[in-house]
C-alpha positions in Angstrom: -3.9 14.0 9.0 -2.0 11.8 11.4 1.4 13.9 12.7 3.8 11.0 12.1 2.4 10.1 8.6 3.5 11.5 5.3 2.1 10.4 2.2 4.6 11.0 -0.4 2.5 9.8 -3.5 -1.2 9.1 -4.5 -1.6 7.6 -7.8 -4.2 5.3 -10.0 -2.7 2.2 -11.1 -3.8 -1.0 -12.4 -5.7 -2.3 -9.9 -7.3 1.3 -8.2 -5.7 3.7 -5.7 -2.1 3.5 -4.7 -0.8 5.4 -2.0 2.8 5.7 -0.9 3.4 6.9 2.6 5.9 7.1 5.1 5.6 7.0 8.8 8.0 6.1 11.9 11.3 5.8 9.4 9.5 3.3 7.3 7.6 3.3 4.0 4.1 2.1 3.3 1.8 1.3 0.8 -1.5 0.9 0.9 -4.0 -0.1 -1.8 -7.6 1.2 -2.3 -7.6 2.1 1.4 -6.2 -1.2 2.5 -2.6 -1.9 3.6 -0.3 -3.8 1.2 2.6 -3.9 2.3 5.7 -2.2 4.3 9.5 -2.2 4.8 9.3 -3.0 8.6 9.5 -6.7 8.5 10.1 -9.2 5.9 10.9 -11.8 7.9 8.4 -14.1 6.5 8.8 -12.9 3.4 12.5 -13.6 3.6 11.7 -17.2 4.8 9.1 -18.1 2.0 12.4 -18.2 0.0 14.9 -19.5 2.1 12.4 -22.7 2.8 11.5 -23.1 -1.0 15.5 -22.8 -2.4 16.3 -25.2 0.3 13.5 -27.8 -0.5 13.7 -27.4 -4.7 15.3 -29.7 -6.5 16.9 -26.3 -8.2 17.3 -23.0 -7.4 18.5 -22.0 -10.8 16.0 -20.3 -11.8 13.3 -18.1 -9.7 10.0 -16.9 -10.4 8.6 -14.3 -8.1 5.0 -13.2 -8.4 4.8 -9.4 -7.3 7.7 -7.1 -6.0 6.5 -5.7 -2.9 9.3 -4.0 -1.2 12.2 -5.7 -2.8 12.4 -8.2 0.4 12.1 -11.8 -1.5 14.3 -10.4 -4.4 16.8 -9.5 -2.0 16.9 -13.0 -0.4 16.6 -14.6 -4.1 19.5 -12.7 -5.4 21.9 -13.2 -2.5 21.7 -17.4 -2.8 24.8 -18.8 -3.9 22.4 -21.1 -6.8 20.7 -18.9 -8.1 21.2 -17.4 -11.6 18.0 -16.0 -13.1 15.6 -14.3 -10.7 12.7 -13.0 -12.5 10.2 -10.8 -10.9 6.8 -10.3 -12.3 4.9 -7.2 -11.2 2.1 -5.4 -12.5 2.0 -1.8 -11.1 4.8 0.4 -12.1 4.5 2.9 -9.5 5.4 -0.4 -7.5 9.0 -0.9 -9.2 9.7 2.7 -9.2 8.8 3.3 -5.6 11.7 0.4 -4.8 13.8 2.0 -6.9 13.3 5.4 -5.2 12.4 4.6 -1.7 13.3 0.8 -0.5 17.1 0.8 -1.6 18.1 0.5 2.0 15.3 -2.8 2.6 16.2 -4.2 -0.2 19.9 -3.9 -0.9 19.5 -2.4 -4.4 18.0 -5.7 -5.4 16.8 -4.4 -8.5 20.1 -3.8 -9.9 21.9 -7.2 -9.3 22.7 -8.9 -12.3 20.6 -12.0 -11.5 17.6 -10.0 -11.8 14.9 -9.0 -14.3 11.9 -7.2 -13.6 8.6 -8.3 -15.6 5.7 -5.4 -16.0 3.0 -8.0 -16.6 0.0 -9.3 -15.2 1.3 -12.5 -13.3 -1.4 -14.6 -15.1 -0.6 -13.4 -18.8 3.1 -14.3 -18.0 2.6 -17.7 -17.0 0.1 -18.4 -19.9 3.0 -17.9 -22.5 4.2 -21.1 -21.8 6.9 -21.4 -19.7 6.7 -24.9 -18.8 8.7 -26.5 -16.8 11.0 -23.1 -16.3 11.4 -23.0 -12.7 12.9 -24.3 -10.3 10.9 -22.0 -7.7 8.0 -20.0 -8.0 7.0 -17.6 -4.9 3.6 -16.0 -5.2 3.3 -12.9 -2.8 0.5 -10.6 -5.3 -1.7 -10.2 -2.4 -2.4 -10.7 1.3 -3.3 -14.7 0.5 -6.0 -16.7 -1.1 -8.5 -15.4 1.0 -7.8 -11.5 0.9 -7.4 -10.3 -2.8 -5.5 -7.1 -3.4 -6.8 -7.7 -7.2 -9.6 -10.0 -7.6 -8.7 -10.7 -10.8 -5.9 -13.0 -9.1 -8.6 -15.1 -7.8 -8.2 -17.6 -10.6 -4.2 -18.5 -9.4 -5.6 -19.6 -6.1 -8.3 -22.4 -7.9 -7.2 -25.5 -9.6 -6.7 -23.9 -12.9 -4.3 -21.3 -11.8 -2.4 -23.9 -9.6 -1.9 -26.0 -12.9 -0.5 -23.6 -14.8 2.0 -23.0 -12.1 3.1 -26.6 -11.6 3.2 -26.6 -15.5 5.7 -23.8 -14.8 8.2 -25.7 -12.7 10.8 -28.1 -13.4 10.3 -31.7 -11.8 11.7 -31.3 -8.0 10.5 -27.8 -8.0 8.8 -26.0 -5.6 6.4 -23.3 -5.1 5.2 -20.7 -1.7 2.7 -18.7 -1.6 2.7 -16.0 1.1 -0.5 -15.5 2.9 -1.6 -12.8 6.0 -3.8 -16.1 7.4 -4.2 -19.9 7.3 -6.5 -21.1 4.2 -8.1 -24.7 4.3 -9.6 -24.9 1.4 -6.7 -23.4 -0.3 -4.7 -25.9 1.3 -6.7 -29.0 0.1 -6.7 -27.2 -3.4 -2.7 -27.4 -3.7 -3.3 -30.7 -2.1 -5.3 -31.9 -5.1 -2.4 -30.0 -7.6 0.7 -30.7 -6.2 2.7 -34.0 -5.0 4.1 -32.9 -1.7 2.3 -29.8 0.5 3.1 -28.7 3.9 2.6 -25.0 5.9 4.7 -23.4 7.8 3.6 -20.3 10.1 5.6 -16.9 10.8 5.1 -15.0 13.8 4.4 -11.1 12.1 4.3 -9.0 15.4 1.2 -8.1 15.4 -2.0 -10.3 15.1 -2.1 -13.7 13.9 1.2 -15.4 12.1 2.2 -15.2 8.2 1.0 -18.5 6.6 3.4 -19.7 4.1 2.3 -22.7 1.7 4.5 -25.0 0.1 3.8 -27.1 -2.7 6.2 -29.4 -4.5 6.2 -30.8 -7.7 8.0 -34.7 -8.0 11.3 -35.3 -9.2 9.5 -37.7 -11.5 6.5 -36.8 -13.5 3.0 -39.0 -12.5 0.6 -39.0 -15.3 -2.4 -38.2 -13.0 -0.5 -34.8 -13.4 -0.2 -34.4 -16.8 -2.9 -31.9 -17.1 
């Protein structure tokens, strides 16, 4: 085992192995063998939020898909608009690792009033029928369209999936999706969905950029969308 590297938990959730380690003063988590995430840079994660508050019509009301570390909570909670902040996340381990180990990323996020943490499958949530809910919905459940942590999230980067979450938002609202690399055909999908799209890239430190896609929904409903 690597010197630097202690793995603090290994456990089976909901979609395979999860593994909790910590290595260099920072905490890691890597799923079925693959990395998922870490608490040594959110920047982009950080700015997925900033950029869709700033271009919604309301920040009211925030949808996150998946916790990660805690960073886009963190950034959701500390805007002045923002009143509800509801994060959906499926793995458990995944909430109670931030509770345990990510305080100091994510400023005790998790216990801000504004917030409310969602056990769920991302999908099953938005199927109750929460439309037009949100003023912003940020999707960060896996390393983008094109590299699925859970391939059952496949179906929320395709037309129907994309529907459901501009069903989700309130008129002027917008919606990011984080992604670890550049998508076209993801791109021309939200193009197809949504009224307004544009992509903005974060350097990561290593390798390629963070992709971040933005998709509005009009201030004034069109009835080619009224799916």
């Amino acid at each position: 085992m690597n010197s630097d590297r202690e793995i603090l938990a290994n456990v089976q959730g909901q979609s395979g192995e999860l593994q909790l380690q910590r290595r260099g003063g920072h905490y890691e988590v890597i799923s079925n063998g693959t990395f998922l995430m870490a608490t040594h840079n959110g920047e982009s994660e950080r700015r997925m939020v900033q950029e869709a508050m700033n271009h919604a019509y309301s920040a009211e009301s925030v949808l996150i898909g998946g916790l990660g570390v805690g960073f886009s909570l963190h950034e959701a909670v500390q805007h002045t608009e923002t009143v509800h902040v509801t994060v959906v996340e499926l793995e458990k381990h995944i909430i109670e690792w931030n509770r345990l180990y990510f305080q100091d990323w994510n400023g005790r996020a998790l216990e801000n009033s504004k917030a409310q943490i969602v056990e769920e499958d991302l999908q099953v949530f938005l199927e109750k029928g929460t439309n037009n809910r949100w003023g912003v919905v940020c999707m960060d459940t896996d390393n983008g369209p094109d590299w699925l942590v859970r391939e059952d999230n496949q179906h929320m980067y395709e037309a129907g999936g994309l529907q459901t979450i501009y069903a989700a938002l309130r008129c002027g609202g917008v919606a990011a999706f984080w992604s670890a690399s550049y998508s076209r055909a993801f791109e021309n999908i939200l193009k197809a969905v949504f009224d307004t799209v544009w992509i903005e890239e974060v350097g990561a430190g290593r390798g390629g950029p963070d992709v971040i896609f933005y998709a509005r929904k009009a201030e004034h409903m069109h009835s080619s969308h009224n799916f």
